[in-house]
C-alpha positions in Angstrom: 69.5 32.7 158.0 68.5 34.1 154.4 68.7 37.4 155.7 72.3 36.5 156.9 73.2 34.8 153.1 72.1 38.3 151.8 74.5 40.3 153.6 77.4 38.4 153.1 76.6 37.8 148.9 76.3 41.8 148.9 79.6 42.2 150.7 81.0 39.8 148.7 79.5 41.7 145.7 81.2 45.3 146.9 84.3 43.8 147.8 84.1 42.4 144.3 83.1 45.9 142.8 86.0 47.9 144.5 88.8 45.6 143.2 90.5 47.4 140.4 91.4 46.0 136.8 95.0 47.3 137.4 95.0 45.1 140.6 98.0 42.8 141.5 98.2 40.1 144.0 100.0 40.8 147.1 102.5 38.5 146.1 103.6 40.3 143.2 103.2 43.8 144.7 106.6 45.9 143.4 109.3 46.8 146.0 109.7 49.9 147.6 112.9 50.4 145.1 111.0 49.1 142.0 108.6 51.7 143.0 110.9 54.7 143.0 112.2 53.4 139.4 108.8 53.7 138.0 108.1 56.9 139.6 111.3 58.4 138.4 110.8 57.4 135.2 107.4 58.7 134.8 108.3 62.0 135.7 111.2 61.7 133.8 109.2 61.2 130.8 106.4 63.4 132.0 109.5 66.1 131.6 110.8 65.4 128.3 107.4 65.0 126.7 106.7 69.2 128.3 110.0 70.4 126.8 110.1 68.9 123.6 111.1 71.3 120.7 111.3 74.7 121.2 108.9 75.8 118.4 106.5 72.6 118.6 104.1 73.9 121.1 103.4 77.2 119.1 104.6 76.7 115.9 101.1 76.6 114.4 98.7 78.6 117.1 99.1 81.6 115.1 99.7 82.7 111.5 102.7 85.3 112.8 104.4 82.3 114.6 104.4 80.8 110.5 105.0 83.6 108.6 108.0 84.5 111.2 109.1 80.7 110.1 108.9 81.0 106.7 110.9 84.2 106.7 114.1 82.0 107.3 112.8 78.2 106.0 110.6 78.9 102.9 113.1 78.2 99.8 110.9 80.0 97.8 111.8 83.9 99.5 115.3 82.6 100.1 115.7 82.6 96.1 113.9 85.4 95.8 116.5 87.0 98.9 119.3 86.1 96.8 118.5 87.2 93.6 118.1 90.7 95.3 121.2 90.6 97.0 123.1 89.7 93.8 121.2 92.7 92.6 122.8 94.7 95.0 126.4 93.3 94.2 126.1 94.5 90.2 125.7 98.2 91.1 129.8 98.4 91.9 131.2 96.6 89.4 128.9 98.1 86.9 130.8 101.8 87.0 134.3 100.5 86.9 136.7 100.5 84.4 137.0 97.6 81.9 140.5 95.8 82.4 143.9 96.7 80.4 144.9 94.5 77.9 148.3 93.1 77.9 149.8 91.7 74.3 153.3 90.4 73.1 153.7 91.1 69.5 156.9 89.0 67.5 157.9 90.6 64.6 160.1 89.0 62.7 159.5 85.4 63.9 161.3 83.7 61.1 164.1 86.0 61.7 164.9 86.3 58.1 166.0 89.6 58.1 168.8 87.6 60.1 169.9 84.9 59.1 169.0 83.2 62.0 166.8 79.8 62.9 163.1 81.0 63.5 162.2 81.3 67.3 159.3 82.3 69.5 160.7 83.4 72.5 160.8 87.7 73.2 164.5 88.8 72.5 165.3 86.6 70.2 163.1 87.8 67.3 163.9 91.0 64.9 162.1 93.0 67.4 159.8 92.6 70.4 156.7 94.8 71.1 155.3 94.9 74.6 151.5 96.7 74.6 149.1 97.7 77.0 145.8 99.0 76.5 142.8 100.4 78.9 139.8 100.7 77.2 137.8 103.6 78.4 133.8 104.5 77.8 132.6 107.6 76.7 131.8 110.5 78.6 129.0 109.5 80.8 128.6 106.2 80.4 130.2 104.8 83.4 127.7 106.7 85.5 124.4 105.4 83.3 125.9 102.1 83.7 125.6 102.6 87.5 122.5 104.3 87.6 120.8 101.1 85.4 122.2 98.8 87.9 120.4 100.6 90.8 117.5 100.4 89.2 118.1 96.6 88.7 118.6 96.5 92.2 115.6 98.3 93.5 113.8 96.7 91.1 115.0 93.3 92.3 114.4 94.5 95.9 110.7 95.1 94.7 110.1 91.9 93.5 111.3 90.2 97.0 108.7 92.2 98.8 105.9 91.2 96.5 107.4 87.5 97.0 107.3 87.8 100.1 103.8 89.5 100.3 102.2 86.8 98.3 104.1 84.5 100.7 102.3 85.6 103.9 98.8 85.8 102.7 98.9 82.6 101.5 100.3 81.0 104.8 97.5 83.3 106.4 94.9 82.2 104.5 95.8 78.4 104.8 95.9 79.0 108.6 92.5 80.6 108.7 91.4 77.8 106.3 92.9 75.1 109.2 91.5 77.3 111.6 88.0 77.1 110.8 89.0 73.0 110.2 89.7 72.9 113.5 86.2 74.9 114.9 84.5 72.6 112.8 85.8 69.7 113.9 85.1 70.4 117.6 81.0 71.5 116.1 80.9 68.4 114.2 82.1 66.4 117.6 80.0 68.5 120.1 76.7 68.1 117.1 77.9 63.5 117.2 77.9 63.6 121.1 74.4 65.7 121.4 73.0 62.8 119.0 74.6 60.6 120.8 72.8 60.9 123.9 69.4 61.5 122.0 69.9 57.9 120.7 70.4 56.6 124.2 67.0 58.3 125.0 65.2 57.3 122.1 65.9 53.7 122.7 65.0 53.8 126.6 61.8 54.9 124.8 61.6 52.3 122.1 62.2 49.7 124.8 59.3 51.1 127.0 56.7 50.9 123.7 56.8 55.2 123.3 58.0 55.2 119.9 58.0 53.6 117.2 61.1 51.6 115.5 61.5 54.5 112.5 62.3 57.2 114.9 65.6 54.9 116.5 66.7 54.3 113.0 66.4 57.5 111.1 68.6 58.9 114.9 71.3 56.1 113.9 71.3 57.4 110.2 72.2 61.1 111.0 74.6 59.3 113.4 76.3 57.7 110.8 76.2 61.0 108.7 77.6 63.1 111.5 80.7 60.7 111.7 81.2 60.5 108.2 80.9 64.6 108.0 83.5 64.1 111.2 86.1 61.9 109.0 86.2 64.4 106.4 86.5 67.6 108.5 89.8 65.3 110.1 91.0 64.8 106.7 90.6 68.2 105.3 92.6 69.5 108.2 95.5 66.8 108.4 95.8 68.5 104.3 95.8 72.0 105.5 98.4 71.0 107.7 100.5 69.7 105.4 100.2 72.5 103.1 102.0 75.1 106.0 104.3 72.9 106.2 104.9 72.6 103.0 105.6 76.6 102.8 107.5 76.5 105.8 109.9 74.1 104.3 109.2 71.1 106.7 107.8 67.7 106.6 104.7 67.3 105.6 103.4 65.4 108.8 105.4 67.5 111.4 103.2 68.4 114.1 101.4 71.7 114.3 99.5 73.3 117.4 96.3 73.4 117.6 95.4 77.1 116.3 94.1 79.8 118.7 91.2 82.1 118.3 92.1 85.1 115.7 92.2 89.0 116.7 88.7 90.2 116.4 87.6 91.7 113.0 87.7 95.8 113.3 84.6 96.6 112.6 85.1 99.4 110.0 87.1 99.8 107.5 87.4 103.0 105.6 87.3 102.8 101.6 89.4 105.5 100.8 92.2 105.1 103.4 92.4 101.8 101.7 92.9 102.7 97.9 95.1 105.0 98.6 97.5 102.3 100.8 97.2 100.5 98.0 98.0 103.0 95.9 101.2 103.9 97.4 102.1 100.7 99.1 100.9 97.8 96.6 104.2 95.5 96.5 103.1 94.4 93.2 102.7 98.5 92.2 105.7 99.3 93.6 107.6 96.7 91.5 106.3 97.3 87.9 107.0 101.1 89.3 110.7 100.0 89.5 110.3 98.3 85.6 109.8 102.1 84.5 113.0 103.1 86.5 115.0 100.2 84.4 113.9 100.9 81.5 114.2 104.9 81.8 118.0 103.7 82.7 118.5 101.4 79.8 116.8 104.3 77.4 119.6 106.6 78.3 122.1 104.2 78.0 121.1 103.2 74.6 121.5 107.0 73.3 124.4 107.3 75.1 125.7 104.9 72.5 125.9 107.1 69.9 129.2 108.3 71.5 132.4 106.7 70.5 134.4 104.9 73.1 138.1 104.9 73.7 141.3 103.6 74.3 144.6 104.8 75.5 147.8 102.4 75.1 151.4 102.6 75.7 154.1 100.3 73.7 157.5 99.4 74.4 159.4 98.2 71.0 162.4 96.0 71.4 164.7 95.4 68.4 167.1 92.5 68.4 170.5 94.8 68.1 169.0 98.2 68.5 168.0 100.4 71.2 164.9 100.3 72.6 161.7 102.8 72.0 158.1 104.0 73.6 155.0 104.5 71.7 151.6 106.0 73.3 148.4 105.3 71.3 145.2 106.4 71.3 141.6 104.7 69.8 138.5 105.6 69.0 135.6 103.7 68.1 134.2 105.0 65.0 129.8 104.5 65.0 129.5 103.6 61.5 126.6 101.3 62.3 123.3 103.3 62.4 121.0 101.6 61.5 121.5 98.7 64.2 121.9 102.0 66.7 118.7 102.8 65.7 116.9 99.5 65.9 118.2 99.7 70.1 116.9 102.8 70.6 113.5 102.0 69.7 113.4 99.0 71.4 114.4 101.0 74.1 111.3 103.3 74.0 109.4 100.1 72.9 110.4 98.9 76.6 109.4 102.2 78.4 106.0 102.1 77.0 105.5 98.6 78.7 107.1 99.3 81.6 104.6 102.1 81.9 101.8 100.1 80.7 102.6 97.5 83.3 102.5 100.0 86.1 98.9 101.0 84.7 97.6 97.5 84.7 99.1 96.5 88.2 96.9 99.9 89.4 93.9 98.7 88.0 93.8 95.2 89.1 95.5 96.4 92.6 92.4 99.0 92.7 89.4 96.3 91.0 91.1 93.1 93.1 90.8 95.6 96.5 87.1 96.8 96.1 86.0 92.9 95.7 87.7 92.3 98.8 86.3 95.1 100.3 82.8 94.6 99.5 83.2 90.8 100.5 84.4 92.0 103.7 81.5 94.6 104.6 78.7 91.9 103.5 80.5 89.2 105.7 80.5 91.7 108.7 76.8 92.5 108.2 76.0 88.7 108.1 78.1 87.8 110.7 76.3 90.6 113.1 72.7 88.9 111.7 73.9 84.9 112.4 75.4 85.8 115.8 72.4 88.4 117.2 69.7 87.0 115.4 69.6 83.8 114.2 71.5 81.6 116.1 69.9 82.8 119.4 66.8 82.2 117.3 67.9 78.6 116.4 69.6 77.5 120.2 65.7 78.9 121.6 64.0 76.2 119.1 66.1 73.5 120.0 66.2 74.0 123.7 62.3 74.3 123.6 61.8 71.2 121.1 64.0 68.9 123.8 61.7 70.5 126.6 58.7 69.3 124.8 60.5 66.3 124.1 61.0 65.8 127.7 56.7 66.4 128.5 55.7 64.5 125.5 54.4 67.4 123.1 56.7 66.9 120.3 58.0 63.9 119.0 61.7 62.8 118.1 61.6 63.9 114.5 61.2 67.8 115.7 64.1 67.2 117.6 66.5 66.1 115.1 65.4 68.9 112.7 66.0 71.6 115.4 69.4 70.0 116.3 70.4 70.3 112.3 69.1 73.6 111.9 71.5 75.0 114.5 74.3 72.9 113.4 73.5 73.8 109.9 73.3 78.2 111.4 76.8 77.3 113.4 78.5 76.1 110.1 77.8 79.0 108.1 78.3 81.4 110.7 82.0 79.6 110.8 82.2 79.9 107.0 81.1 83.2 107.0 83.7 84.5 109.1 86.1 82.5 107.3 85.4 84.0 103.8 85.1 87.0 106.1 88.7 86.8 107.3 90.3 85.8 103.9 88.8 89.4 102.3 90.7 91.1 105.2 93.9 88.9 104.4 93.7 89.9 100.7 93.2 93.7 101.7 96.2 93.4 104.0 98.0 91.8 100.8 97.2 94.8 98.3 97.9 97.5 101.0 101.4 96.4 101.3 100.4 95.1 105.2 103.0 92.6 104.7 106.4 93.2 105.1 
């Protein structure tokens, strides 16, 4: 009879067991049509939640998906678009002819020489003079004029491509920054749930009397640590976010994809092919190159000067009772004022020397910015190929062998934990490591003109 009261508790036990939390009574079961509703809707939803917009799944995975965004949404390089184009627009206008002039001239408003009431209106005057007059440059100076502006122009297109340059890297290097965010974030996870689980074991042990209270607590205390270093990795990368979208000219919480693993670093890179992209390519380089160009323009110009300009007119003279007569004029501006001339011209050379010096200066900082980055990014290779052959193997063997002794007894919990920080500690700085790695290789794409 017990034996009977056992079986049916236990069955009542497993029947209890299988019933599931989302369990309805029969009674309230949903109809075969109610059914198809909910079904349709989920999928339905299931749908629109796949599709979503266009560019949200992989807006984000990539720096070129960004940096093709920003081409067309940063306001920054759309100013900087539109300055050039204007740039463009003065070369046309600058070699055409000023505009005529058109003048009415009264003589005799008064009419006193007729006896008549004054009046303003032509023909009814002593005698009415119709002018016009086209101013024209010296020889030459239309054509300066238009050179100058194409130098502007070139010059302005120069300064779009170093905006845009300086654009780019620094979307690149905010991605690689929320790139290794990211990475860290899933080690910082992957280091909380290892602990995790070694708290679980440690207090099976505590309650069994095989160790003492100290170990439990000092496991909870890098627990705690861990989650706090895992709030602030979340934090650091909800910011990095917000700064792409910030140059990509969106909100600062619209959603951005998870980012992919990089292209793999090359694993040479050759000094002198380098320096001389840089020297040839810089975007900063090539604009204070375009400076000289101006200024070379606006030299000429200014001795050009010394030349008079002139005018050509034609006049139609109208007397009240008379008959009417032509005149044809001719002007000439007369350069009395030297000294002023002279003042312009040296400015003028003033300005080529700093257009050259600029040139020089963008060369050496181009050249002394790119062998920094170069050195950074051979000593990051070297230590990434030591932290990813050497020492992290070494590090993942110490830890595996210190749970193993765990396991038989040999070692106690405190080896454990330091083995389990060591390689989290080795993981980190391999991850920052190829970060600071990565950003040398973005500012040597930068000075090399890479980004167009």
């Amino acid at each position: 009879m017990a034996k009977g009261l056992r079986m049916r508790s236990t069955a009542c036990r497993n029947r209890f067991s299988m019933k599931s939390i989302f369990a309805a009574p029969s009674s309230h079961l949903p109809r075969p049509a109610t059914l198809a509703l909910v079904l349709a809707l989920t999928l339905g939803s299931g749908g629109a939640w796949s599709q979503g917009s266009p560019d949200a799944p992989a807006l984000g995975a990539s720096p070129e998906t960004l940096i093709d965004h920003a081409r067309q949404s940063n306001p920054g390089f759309a100013a900087a678009r539109a300055e050039a184009l204007a740039a463009q627009e003065r070369v046309t206008p600058a070699g055409a002819l000023p505009d005529p002039t058109f003048e009415v001239e009264l003589m005799d408003a008064t009419n006193t020489m007729n006896g008549r009431s004054a009046s303003l209106l032509p023909g009814q005057v002593g005698e009415t003079r119709y002018r016009i007059t086209q101013p024209l440059p010296g020889w030459g100076k239309r054509e300066l004029a238009v050179k100058a502006a194409t130098a502007q122009a070139t010059q302005a297109d120069a300064m779009r491509d170093t905006s845009w340059a300086e654009l780019a890297a620094k979307i690149e290097t905010l991605w690689l920054r929320y790139y290794a965010a990211d990475r860290e974030h899933a080690l910082t996870r992957e280091g909380l749930t290892l602990l995790q689980s070694l708290e679980q074991l440690s207090l099976a042990r505590y309650e069994l009397g095989l160790l003492p209270q100290q170990a439990v607590l000092r496991m909870q205390r890098e627990i705690t640590a861990q989650r706090l270093a895992l709030v602030e990795v979340e934090q650091r990368r909800k910011g990095l976010a917000a700064g792409l979208n910030g140059l990509l000219g969106r909100a600062h919480d619209a959603p951005l994809a998870p980012p992919d693993n990089p292209a793999p670093l090359p694993e040479r890179l050759e000094a002198t092919v380098l320096f001389e992209a840089a020297a040839s390519a810089n975007p900063e380089v090539n604009a204070a190159g375009s400076g000289i160009d101006v200024a070379s323009a606006e030299r000429e110009r200014t001795y050009r000067n010394r030349l008079p300009d002139f005018a050509v007119g034609v006049r139609n003279n109208r007397p009240y009772e008379g008959k009417a007569s032509w005149d044809v004029m001719f002007e000439v501006m007369i350069p009395l004022q030297q000294s002023s001339r002279r003042a312009r011209e040296r400015e003028a050379e003033y300005m080529l020397l700093a257009a050259e010096a600029r040139r020089e200066d963008a060369r050496a900082r181009t050249s002394g910015e790119l062998g920094s980055a170069w050195s950074m990014y051979v000593q990051g290779r070297e230590t990434l190929r030591l932290l990813q052959h050497t020492l992290l193997p070494q590090a993942q063997a110490t830890r595996d062998a210190s749970q193993a002794a765990l396991a038989s007894g040999k070692v106690d919990f405190d080896s454990v934990i330091e083995a389990e920080r060591q390689l989290i500690d080795i993981r980190t700085r391999q991850l920052q490591t190829e970060l600071e790695t990565r950003l040398a290789l973005t500012e040597i794409r930068k000075l090399t003109g890479e980004f167009k």
